[in-house]
C-alpha positions in Angstrom: 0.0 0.0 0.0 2.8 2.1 0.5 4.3 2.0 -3.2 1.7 3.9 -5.0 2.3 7.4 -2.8 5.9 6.6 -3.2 5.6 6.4 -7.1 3.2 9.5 -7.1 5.7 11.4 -6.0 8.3 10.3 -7.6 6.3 11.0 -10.9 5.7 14.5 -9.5 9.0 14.9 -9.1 9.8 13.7 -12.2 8.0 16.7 -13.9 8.2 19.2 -11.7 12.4 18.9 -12.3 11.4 19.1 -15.8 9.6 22.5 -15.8 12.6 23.9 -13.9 15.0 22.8 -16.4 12.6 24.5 -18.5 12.6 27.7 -17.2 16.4 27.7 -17.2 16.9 27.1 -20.7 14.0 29.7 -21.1 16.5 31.8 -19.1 19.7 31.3 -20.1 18.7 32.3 -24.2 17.9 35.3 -25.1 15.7 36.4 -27.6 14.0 39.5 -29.3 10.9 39.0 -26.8 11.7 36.7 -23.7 10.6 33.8 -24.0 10.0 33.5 -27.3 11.5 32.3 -30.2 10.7 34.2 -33.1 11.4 32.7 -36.6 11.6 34.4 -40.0 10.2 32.0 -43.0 8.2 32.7 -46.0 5.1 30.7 -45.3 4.1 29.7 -49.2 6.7 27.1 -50.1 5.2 23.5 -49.2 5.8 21.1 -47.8 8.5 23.6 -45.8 5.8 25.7 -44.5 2.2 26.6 -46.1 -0.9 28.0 -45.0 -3.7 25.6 -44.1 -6.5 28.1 -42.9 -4.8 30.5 -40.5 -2.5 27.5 -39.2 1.0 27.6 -40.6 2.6 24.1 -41.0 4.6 22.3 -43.0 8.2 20.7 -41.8 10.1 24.2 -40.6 7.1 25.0 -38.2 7.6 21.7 -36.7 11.2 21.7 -36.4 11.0 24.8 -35.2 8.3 23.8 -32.7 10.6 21.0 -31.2 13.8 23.6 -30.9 11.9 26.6 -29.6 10.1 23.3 -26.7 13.2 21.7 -26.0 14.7 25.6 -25.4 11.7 26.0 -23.3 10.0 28.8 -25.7 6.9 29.4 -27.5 7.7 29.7 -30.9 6.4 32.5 -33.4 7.0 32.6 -37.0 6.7 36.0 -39.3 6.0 35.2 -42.6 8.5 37.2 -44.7 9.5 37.2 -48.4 11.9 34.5 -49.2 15.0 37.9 -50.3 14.2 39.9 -47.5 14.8 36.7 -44.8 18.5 37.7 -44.5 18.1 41.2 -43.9 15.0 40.8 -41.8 17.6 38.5 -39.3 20.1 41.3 -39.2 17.6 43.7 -38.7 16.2 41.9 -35.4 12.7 41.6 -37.0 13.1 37.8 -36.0 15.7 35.8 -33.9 16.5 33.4 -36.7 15.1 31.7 -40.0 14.2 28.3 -40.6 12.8 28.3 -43.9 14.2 25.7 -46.4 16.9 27.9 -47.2 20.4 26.5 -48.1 23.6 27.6 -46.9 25.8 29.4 -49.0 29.2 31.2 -49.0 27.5 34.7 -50.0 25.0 33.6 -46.8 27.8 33.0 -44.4 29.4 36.4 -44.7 25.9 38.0 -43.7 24.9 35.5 -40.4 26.3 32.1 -39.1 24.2 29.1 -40.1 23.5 25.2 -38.9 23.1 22.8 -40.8 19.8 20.9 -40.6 18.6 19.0 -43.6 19.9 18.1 -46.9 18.0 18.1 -50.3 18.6 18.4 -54.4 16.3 20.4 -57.0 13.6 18.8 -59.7 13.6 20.0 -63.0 9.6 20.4 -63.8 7.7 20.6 -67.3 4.5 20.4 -68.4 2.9 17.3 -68.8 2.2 17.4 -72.4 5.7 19.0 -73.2 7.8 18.2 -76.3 11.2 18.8 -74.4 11.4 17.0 -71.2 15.6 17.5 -69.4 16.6 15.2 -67.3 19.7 16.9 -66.5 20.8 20.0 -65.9 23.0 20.3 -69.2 19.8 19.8 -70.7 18.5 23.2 -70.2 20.7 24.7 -72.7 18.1 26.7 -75.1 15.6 26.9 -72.6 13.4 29.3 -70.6 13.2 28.2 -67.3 11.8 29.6 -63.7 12.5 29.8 -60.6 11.9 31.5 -57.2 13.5 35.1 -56.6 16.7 34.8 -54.3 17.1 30.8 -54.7 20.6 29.4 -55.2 20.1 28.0 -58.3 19.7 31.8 -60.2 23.6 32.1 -60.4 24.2 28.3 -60.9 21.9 28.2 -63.7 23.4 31.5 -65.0 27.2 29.9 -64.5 25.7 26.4 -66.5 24.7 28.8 -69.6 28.2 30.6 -69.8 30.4 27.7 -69.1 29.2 24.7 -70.4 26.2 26.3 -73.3 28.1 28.4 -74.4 31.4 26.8 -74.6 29.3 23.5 -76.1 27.9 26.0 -79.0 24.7 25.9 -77.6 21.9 28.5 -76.9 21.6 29.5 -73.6 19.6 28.9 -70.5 16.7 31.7 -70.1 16.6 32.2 -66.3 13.1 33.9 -65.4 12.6 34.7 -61.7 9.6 34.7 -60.0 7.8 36.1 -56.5 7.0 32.8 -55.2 7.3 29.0 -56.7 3.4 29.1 -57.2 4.0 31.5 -59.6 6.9 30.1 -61.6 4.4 26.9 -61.6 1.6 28.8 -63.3 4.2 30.6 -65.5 5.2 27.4 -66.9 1.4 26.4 -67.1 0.8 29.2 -69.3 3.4 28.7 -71.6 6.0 31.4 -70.7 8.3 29.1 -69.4 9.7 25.6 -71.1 11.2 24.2 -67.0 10.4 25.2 -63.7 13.5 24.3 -61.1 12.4 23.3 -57.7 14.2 21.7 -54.6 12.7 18.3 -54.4 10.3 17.7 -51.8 8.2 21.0 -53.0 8.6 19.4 -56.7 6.7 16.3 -55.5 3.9 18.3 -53.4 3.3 20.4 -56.6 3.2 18.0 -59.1 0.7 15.8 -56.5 -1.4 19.4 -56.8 -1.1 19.6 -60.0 -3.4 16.8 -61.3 -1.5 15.3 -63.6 -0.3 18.9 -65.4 3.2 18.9 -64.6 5.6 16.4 -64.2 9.0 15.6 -62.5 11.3 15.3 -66.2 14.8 14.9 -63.9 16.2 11.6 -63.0 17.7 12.6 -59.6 18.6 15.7 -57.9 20.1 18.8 -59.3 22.4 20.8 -57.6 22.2 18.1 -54.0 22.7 21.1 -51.0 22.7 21.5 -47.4 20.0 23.2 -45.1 20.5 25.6 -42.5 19.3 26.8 -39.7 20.2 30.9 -39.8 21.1 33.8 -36.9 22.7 37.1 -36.6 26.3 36.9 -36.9 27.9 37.5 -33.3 24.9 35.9 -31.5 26.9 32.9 -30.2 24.5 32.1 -27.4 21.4 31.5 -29.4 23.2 29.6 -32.1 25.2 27.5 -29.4 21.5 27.3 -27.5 19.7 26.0 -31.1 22.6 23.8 -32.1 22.7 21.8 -28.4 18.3 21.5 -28.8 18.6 20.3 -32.6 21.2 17.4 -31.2 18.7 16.7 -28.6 15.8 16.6 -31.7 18.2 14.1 -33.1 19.2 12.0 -30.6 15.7 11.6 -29.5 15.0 9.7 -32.9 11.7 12.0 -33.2 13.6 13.9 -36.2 14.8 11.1 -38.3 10.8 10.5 -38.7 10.1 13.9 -39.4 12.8 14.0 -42.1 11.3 10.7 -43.8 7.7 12.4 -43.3 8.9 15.0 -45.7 11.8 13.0 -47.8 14.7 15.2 -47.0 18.2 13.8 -45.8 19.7 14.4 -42.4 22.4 17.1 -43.3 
């Protein structure tokens, strides 16, 4: 009769030790609004993060969910144009971005990044297209589109001059676009020939798209790592995000999550 008091407590224990450590790692990061963790993404790029209602989800609003918990936050996002993410960070507007965006050289010299997920790009036509690449040399001649700010803009631009060009072929016709919906719709409409696309977004629209566009690469273009970004010379938030992503890992909770939305552990 005496074990189940014992075990009660012990229990109690359990969790009240666990709302401490909580409310220390609550106080030992700081943040733009204490106790919470406010994160820059731009909440139209699915499956990284999309609108469904007034509820933003996807997979950065649930990574960001388990960092800003295991930190002992609440966890915010501001939905901000994929360009102006960077310049949002360094302008405190948010205490750091998680929003599918891949980590860069030109990146680096502007905030400190970690290194969170890994994915490639899909090359995208239309369904009833005559040209279908399956590389990237492939675009050559081509008008193809793409998100403003994404990595592959200079890649694309550096493919036409040094392998087109020098291969005495036309070359590729980089058109950028507000958001990847609209590159889609471009490429619907005939404007564009190839829409480029990192791959787990490539899959979700061409699911959307009813059988209108199609996935025309055989593996991924332009394979790249994901990072987690903050403000250059804010050591103890990116020491404090990097310590709770190990714990994501470690927990085994993340490797799921990755496989839920087919990216790669970075």
């Amino acid at each position: 009769m005496k074990v189940k008091p014992v075990m009660r407590v012990t229990a109690l224990a359990a969790c009240a030790l666990a709302g401490l450590l909580q409310l220390a790692n609550a106080a030992e990061v700081k943040t733009i609004n204490s106790g919470e963790l406010k994160v820059g993404m731009e909440v139209s790029y699915p499956p990284f993060e999309y609108y469904e209602g007034d509820k933003v989800v996807g997979f950065d609003p649930e990574v960001s969910t388990a960092l800003a918990k295991r930190l002992g936050l609440s966890m915010s996002v501001l939905d901000t144009r994929f360009p102006n993410l960077i310049l949002g960070l360094n302008a405190n507007r948010f205490d750091t971005i998680i929003s599918g965006m891949y980590i860069l050289p030109e990146r680096l010299e502007q905030s400190d990044a970690i290194p969170y997920a890994a994915t490639g790009a899909a090359i995208m036509v239309r369904s009833d297209a005559s040209v279908k690449p399956s590389t990237a040399e492939e675009l050559c001649g081509l008008a193809v589109g793409l998100q403003q700010g994404t990595s592959w803009i200079k890649k694309l631009n550096d493919l036409s001059a040094d392998y087109c060009a020098a291969n005495g072929k036309q070359p590729v016709t980089v058109n950028e676009y507000p958001t990847t919906s609209e590159a889609s719709q471009a490429m619907l409409s005939g404007h564009i020939q190839a829409h480029l696309e990192i791959d787990a977004a490539s899959k979700l629209i061409v699911e959307k798209s009813r059988g209108r566009i199609e996935i025309s690469s055989k593996g991924s273009i332009y394979p790249q790592v994901l990072g987690i970004y903050v403000k250059k010379g804010n050591q103890q938030l990116l020491d404090a995000l990097q310590k709770a992503l190990d714990e994501f890992k470690a927990s085994g909770e993340y490797t799921e999550l990755l496989k839920k939305y087919n990216l790669e552990e970075a």
